[in-house]
C-alpha positions, 0 to 999 in steps of 0.5 A: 040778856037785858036788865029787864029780861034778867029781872022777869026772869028772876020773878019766873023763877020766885014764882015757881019756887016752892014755898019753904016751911020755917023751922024752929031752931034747936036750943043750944041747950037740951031743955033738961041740961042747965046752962053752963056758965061763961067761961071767963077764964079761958079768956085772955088775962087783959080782956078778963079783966076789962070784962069783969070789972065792967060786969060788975059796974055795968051789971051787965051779963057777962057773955054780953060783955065778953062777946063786946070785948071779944069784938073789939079784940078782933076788930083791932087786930084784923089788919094785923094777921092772916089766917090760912085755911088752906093755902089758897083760903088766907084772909084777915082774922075776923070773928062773927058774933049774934047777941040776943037780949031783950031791949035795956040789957045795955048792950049799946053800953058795953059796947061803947065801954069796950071800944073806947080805947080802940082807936088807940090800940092798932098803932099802939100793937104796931110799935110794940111789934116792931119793937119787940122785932127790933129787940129780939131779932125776931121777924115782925110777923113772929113779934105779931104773933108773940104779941097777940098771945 
């Protein structure tokens, strides 16, 4: 099949579908049960700390900010581990957030705070790892594993 005879076939089939209804999405909160708070502490003892000493400079909420941190946690450690599903599925950890809040929350800047370091912070792991597997006898992957709890 030819480009253009793939492309007049999509627009056939665009055409013929049927329209879809939007539909509302549900609150992640029923509308007669509070919002419970974050739950700063069952974050790590570094990552809590960073969070909550730019949430009070920032004044920032503070899922707004641990979600940042969160981010960058990831991001930093995405080359470093594997995740298994299943034996077949195995990839990098990763973690997929959405933030929504209203323009002038000061996203940008907790985000910006949050990664400053981050550049850093690979290389950084990846010394204490080896290290760590040096010392201890252990296999680099354990003192990955160690080192990221």
């Amino acid at each position: 099949m030819s480009p253009t005879e793939g492309a007049e076939r999509v627009r056939e089939i665009l055409d013929a579908a049927e329209e879809m209804g939007v539909i509302d999405p549900e609150p992640l909160v029923a509308p007669h049960e509070e919002p419970r708070p974050y739950p700063v502490d069952a974050l790590p003892s570094t990552i809590r700390a960073a969070v909550t000493t730019y949430q009070e400079y920032g004044q920032q909420p503070i899922p707004l900010v641990a979600s940042s941190a969160l981010s960058v946690a990831a991001l930093s450690t995405q080359g470093l581990v594997n995740v298994g599903r299943d034996r077949n599925l195995i990839g990098p950890i990763s973690l997929n957030q959405a933030v929504i809040a209203e323009s002038g929350e000061r996203k940008t800047s907790a985000d910006r705070r949050m990664k400053r370091p981050w550049p850093h912070y690979p290389g950084a792991v990846l010394r204490g790892c080896v290290a760590r597997s040096a010392r201890t006898g252990d296999g680099y992957r354990m003192a990955v594993r160690r080192s990221l709890e």
